[in-house]
C-alpha positions in Angstrom: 0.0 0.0 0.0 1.4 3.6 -1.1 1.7 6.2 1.4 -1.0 7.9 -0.1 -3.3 5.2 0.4 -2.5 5.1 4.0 -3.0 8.9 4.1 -6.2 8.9 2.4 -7.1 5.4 5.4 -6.1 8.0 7.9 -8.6 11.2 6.5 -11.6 8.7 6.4 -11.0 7.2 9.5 -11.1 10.8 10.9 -13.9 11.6 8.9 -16.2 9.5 10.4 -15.2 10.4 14.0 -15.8 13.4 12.7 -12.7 14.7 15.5 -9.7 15.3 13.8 -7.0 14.2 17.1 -3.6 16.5 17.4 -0.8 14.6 19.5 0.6 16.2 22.1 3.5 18.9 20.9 6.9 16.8 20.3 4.8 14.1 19.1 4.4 14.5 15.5 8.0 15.2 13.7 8.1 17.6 10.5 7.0 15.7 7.3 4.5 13.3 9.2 0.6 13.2 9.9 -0.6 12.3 12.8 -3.8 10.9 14.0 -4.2 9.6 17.2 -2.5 5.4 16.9 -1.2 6.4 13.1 1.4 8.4 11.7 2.4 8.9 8.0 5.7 9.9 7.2 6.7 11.2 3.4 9.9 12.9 1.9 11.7 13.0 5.3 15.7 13.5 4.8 16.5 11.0 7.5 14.6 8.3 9.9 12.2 9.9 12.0 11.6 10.3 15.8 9.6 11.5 18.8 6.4 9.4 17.8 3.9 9.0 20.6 5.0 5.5 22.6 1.1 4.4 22.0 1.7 4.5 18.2 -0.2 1.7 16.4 0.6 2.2 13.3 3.3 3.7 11.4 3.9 4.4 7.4 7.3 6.1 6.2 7.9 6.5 2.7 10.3 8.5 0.4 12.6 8.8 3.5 16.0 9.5 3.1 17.4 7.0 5.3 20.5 5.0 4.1 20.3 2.4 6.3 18.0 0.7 9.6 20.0 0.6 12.5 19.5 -2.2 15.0 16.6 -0.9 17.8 15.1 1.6 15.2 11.9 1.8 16.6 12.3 0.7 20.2 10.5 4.0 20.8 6.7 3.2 19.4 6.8 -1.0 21.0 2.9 -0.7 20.5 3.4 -0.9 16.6 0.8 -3.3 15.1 1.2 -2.0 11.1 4.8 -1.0 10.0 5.4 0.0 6.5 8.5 1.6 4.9 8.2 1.6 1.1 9.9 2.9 -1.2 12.7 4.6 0.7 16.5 5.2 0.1 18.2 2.3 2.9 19.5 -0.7 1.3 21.3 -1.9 4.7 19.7 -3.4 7.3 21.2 -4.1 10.7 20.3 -7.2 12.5 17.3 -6.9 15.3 16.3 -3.8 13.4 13.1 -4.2 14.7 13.5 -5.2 18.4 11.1 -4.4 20.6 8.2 -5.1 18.3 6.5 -7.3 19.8 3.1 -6.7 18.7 4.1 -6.2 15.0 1.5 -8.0 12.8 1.9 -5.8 9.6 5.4 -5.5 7.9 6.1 -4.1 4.6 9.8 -3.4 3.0 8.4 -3.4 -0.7 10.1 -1.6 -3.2 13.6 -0.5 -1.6 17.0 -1.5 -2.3 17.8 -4.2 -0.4 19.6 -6.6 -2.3 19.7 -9.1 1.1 18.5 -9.2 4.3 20.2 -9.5 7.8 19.6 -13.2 9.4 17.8 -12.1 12.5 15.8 -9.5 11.1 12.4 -11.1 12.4 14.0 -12.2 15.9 11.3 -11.8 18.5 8.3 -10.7 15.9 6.5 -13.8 16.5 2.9 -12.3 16.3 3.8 -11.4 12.8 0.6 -12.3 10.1 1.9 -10.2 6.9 5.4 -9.7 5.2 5.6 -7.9 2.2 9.4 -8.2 0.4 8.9 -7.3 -3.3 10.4 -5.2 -5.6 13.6 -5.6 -3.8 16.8 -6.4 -5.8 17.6 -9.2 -4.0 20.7 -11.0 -4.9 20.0 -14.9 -4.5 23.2 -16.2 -3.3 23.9 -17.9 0.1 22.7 -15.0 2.1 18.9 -15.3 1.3 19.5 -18.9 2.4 18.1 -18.2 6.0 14.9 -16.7 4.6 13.9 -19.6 2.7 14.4 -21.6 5.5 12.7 -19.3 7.6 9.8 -18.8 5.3 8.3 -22.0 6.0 8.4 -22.2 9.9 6.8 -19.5 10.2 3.0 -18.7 10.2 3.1 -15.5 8.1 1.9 -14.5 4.9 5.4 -13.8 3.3 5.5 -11.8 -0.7 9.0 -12.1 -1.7 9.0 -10.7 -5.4 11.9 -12.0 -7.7 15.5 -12.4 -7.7 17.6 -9.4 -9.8 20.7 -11.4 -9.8 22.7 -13.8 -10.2 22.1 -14.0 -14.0 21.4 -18.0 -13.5 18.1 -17.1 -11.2 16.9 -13.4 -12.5 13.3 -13.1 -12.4 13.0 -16.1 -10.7 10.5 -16.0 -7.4 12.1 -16.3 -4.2 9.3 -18.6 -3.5 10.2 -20.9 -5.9 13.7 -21.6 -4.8 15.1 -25.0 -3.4 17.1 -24.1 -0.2 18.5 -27.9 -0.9 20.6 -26.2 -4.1 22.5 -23.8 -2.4 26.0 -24.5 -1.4 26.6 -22.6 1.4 29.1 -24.6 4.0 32.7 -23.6 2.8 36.0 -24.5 4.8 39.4 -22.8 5.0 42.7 -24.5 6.2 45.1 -21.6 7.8 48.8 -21.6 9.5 48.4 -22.9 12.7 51.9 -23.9 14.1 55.7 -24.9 12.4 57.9 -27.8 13.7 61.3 -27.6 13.4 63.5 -29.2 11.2 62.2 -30.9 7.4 60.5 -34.4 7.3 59.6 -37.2 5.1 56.9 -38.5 6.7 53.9 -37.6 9.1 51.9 -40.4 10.8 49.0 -39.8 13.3 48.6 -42.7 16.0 46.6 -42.9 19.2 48.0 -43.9 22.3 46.7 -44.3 26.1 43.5 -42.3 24.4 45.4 -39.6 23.2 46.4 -38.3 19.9 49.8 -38.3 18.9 51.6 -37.9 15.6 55.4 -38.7 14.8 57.6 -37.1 12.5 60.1 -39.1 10.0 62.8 -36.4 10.1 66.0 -37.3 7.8 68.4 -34.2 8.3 67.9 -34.0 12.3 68.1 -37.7 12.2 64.9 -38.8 13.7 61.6 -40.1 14.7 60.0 -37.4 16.3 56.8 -37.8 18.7 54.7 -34.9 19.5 51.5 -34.8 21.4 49.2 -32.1 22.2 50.0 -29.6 25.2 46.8 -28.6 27.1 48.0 -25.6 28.7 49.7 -24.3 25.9 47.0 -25.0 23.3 50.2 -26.0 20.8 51.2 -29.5 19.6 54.8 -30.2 21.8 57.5 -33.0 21.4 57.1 -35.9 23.7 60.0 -38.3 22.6 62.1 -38.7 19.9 64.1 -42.0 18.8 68.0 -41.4 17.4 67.3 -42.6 13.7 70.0 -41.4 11.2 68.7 -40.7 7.3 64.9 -41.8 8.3 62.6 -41.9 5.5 59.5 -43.1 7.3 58.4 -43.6 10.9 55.4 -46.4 11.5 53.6 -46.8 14.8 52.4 -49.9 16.3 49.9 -49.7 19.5 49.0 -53.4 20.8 47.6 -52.5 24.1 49.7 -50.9 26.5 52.7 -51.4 24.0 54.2 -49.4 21.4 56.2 -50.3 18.4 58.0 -48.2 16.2 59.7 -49.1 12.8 62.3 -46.9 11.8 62.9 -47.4 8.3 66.7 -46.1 7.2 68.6 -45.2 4.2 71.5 -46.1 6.1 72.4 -48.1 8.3 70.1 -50.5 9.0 66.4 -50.1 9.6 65.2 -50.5 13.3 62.0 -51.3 15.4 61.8 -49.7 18.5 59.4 -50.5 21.3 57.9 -49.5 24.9 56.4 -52.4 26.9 54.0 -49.9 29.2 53.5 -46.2 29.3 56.0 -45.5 32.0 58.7 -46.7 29.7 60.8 -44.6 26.9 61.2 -46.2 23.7 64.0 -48.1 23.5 65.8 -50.3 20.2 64.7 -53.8 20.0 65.6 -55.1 16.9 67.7 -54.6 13.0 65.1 -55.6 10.4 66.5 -57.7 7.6 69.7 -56.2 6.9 70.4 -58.2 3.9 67.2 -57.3 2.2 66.0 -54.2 3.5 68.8 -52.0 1.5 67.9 -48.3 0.4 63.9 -48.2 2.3 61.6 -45.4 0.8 58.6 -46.4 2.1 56.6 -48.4 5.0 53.2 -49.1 5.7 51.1 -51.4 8.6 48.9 -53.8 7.6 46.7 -56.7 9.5 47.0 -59.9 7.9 44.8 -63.0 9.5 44.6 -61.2 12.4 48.1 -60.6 12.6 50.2 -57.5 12.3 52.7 -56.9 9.6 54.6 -54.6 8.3 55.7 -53.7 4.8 59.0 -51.8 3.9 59.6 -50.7 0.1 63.3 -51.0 -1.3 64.3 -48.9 -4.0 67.6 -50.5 -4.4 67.7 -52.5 -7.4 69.4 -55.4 -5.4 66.9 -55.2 -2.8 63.2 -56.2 -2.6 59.8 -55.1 -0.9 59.7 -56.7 1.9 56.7 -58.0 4.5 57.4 -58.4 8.2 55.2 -59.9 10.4 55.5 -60.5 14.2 56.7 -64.0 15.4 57.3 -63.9 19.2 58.8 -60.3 20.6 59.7 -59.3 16.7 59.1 -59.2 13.4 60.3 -61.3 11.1 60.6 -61.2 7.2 57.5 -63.1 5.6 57.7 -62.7 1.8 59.8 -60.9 -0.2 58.2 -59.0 -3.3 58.9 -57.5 -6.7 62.2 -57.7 -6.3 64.8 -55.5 -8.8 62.2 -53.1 -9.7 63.2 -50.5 -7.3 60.0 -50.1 -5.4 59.3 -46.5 -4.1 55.6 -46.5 -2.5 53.3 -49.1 -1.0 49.6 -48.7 -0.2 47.7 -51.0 1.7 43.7 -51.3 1.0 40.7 -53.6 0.8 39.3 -54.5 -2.3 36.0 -57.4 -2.4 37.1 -58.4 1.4 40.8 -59.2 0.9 43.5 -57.6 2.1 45.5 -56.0 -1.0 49.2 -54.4 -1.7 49.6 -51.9 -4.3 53.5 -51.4 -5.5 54.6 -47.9 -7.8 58.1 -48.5 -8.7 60.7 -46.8 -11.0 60.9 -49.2 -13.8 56.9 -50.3 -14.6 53.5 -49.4 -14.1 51.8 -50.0 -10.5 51.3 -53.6 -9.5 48.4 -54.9 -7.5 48.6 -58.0 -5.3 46.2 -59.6 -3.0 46.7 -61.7 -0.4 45.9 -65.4 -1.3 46.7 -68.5 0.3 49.0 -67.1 3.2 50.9 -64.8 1.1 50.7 -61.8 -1.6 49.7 -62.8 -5.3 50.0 -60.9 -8.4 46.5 -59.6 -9.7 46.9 -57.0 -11.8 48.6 -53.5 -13.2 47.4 -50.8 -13.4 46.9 -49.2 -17.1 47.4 -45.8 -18.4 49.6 -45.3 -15.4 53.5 -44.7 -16.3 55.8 -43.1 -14.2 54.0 -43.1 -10.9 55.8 -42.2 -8.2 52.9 -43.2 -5.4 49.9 -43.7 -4.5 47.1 -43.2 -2.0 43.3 -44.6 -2.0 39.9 -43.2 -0.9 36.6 -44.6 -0.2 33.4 -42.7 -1.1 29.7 -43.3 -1.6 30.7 -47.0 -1.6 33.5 -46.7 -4.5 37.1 -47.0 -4.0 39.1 -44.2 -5.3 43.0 -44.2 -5.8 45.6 -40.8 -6.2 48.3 -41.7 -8.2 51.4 -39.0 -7.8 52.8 -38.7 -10.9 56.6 -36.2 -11.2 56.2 -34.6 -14.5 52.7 -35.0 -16.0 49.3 -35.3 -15.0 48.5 -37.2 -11.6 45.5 -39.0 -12.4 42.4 -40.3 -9.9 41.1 -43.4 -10.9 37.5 -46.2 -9.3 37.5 -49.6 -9.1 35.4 -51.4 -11.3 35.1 -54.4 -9.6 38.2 -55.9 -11.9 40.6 -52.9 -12.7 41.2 -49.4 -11.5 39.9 -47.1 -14.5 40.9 -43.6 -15.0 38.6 -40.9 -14.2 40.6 -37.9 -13.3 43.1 -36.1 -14.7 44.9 -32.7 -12.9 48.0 -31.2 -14.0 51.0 -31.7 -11.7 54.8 -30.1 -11.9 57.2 -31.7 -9.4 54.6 -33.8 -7.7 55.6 -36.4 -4.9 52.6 -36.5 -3.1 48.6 -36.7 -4.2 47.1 -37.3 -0.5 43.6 -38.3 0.1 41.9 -36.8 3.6 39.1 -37.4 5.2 38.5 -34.1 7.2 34.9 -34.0 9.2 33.0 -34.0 6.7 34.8 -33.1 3.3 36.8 -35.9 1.4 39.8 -33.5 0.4 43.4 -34.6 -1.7 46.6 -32.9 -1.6 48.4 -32.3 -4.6 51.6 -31.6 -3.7 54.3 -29.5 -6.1 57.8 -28.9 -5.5 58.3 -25.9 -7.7 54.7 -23.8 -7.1 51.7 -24.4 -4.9 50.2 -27.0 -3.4 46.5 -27.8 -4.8 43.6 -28.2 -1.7 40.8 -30.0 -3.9 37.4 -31.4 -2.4 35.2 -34.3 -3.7 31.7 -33.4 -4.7 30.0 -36.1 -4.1 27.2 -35.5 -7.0 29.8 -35.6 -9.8 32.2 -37.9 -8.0 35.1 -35.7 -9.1 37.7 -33.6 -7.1 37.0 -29.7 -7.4 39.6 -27.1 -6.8 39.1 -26.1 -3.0 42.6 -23.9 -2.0 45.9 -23.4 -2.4 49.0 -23.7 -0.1 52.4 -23.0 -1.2 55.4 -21.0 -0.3 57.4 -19.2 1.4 55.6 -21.8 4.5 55.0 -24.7 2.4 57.7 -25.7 0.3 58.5 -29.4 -1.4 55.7 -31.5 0.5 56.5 -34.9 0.6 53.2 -36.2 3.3 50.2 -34.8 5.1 48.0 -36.4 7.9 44.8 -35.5 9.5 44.6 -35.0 13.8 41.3 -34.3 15.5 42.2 -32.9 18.7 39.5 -31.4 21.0 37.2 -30.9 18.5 39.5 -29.3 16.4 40.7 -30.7 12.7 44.5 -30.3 12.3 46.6 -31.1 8.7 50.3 -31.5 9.5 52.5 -31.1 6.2 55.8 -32.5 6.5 58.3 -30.7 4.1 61.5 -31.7 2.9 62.9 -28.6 2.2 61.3 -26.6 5.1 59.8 -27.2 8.9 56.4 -29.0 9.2 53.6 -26.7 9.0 50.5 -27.4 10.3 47.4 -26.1 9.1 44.1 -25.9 11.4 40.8 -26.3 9.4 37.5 -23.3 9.7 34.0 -24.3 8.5 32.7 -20.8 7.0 29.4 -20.1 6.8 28.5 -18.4 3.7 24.8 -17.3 4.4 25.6 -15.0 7.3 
């Protein structure tokens, strides 16, 4: 309803009272007219004030006022009927009309507000009417809340159409599926930096606590951080004397913890601590005859039993599975020797355990474990010079990351008989393509040792990886491993960096539709 509508409702009304009512003096600004519940306002330069506190109803139209300041009209609570159309604001604050709590009657038609503050209508639960249109509202993540609200609510709401983006123009509010709008987004930032460069980063959990150990080559190495309460910082624990490390794997069997320390030199080592009150201590050399140049180690469960697999990228060595006979472990099987192995990933594929090789001379090589040991099943095509490799589970599909130097790294699904590509992304000094589950969001890492690091996500609707961030230097610089830590509700990515100190990264869910 136009002002002069209301003005003309206000002359009738008087009309048949045949009394024309004057407020009291102070109670009627400049450009209004007053009756004795109603005021119209028209034309006024800015927001006006000094209405009677018994106001009922209250029209203001052609104001001047930019914007609607939180408490506007805390002055006039009685306000049943509250229109302000066409007016100059297109800002306004939230809780704008607090105090309102016997508003039935709200109109913002035909201003320029392109969105709408989330609590706008906090506390106007008696409200019957909401008139919206001929607002240029932008529908993005921010009318997000009032489509939601719309429906919980028992007012008559007019929204008018959508002026942008181009996708929805002209398109009623109304008829807008709250379901469609992507509104959750998430942001790792620089949390904390440890020390010196690392290989490899490997979360455990021991005694109930989060811990994560660092495979650190140049200090010479394993070192075991956990977090600090007080400080509200991750802090070092322990660390293990382990010359030219290139991985660090953790072993929790009850009270007791195993380490593996996997050496270029030197011999590779497994460390253990019989109770909590105990330091780690050496227990054992690991194969030194086959266990020659290590680049790689991974834990597996085989019937029941644990295991251990260390890659050798010596040609005169061979892959090589440990499994624990009596206090040790113990070599099992020794695989794809003289290929010069340089990444081993452990995963499940139809209910058997399965070994996946990458290796300098051939294309990945997928075993599964058959009759007490690992058999040959298949390669993987389309898939040359890959350097490692990482899997991912999703919607029920198995997903695998294959890190590829110079080239494209390439995501590829099971089928059921082969991996098949699905995914290409481009990739310049690559030795890592990490999968992560984090909360919620299935994120990969591609690393890159000459520009930034790629953050992608998985949308889950096109089952592809979309391009989520980037992290890169002067913090990040030649990742070689990440790993995820959920400590006190909080989602932590440590990046261990081979030509720079660990940096790790903290995760923030943003909420686009405040």
């Amino acid at each position: 309803m136009g002002g002069a509508g209301i003005l003309l409702l206000l002359l009738l009304a008087e009309a048949r009272t045949g009394v024309a009512w004057r407020p009291p003096k102070g109670k009627c600004p400049l450009s209004c007219s007053c009756s004795k519940d109603s005021a119209l306002c028209e034309g006024s330069p800015d927001l006006p004030e000094n209405f009677s506190p018994t106001l009922l109803s209250l029209s203001l139209v052609k104001t001047g006022a930019t914007q609607l300041k939180t408490g506007s009209f805390l002055r006039v609570p009685s306000l049943h009927l509250l229109l302000l159309t066409f007016n100059s604001f297109s800002v306004i604050e939230d809780d704008a009309f607090a105090g309102l709590s016997h508003l039935q009657y709200l109109s913002l038609a035909n201003n320029h507000l392109e969105t709408l503050p989330r609590f706008l209508f906090r506390g106007l639960e008696t409200l019957t009417h909401v008139d919206l249109r001929g607002n240029p509202f932008q529908c993005d993540c921010r009318v997000l809340w009032l489509l939601q609200w719309m429906p919980s609510v028992n007012a008559s709401v007019g929204t008018g159409a959508c002026a942008g983006p181009t996708a929805l123009a002209h398109m009623q509010l109304r008829h807008l599926d709250p379901k469609t709008f992507k509104c959750r987004a998430i942001e790792l930032s620089r949390f904390q930096t440890v020390g010196e460069s690392a290989l490899g980063v490997e979360p455990f959990s021991y005694q109930g606590e989060p811990h994560i150990v660092l495979a650190q080559p140049f200090a010479g190495r394993c070192l075991i951080l956990t977090w600090d309460y007080s400080l509200q910082r991750f802090w070092p624990e322990e660390e293990l004397s382990a010359p030219s490390v290139v991985s660090c794997k953790p072993l929790v069997l009850g009270l007791r913890l195993f380490m593996l320390a996997a050496r270029l030199w030197g011999g590779s080592q497994l460390w253990s601590r019989p109770s909590p009150d105990l330091r780690l201590a050496p227990t054992q050399a690991l194969a030194p005859k086959q266990l020659l140049r290590p680049n790689d180690a991974e834990l597996l469960w085989l019937d029941g039993q644990p295991c251990f697999v260390v890659v050798d990228a010596s040609k005169a060595g061979s892959t090589t599975l440990l499994c624990r006979d009596g206090p040790g472990f113990y070599p099992r099987q020794s695989l794809h020797a003289w290929h010069r192995d340089t990444d081993a990933e452990v995963l499940e594929l139809d209910g058997r355990p399965h070994l996946l090789l990458a290796s300098a001379s051939q294309r990945p090589v997928l075993f599964h474990w058959f009759g007490g040991r690992f058999e040959r099943r298949t390669d993987i095509p389309e898939a040359e010079d890959v350097y490692a490799t990482r899997h991912f589970q999703a919607n029920g599909d198995v997903f695998l990351c294959l890190t590829r130097y110079i080239g494209d790294s390439m995501v590829m699904r099971w089928d059921g008989s082969m991996f098949r590509l699905l995914q290409q992304l481009p990739s310049r000094g690559a030795h890592v393509f990490q999968p992560l589950l984090i909360a919620r969001d299935q994120l990969a890492i591609l690393g890159s040792d000459f520009a930034f690091s790629q953050v992608f996500r998985l949308d889950p609707k096109k089952g592809l990886l979309e391009p989520l961030q980037e992290l890169g230097p002067p913090a990040l610089v030649a990742p070689r491993d990440f790993a995820h830590i959920t400590m006190a509700g909080r989602h932590f990515l440590f990046a261990a960096c081979f030509k720079g100190p660990t940096q790790i990264y903290q995760l923030h869910e943003l909420d686009l539709s405040a």
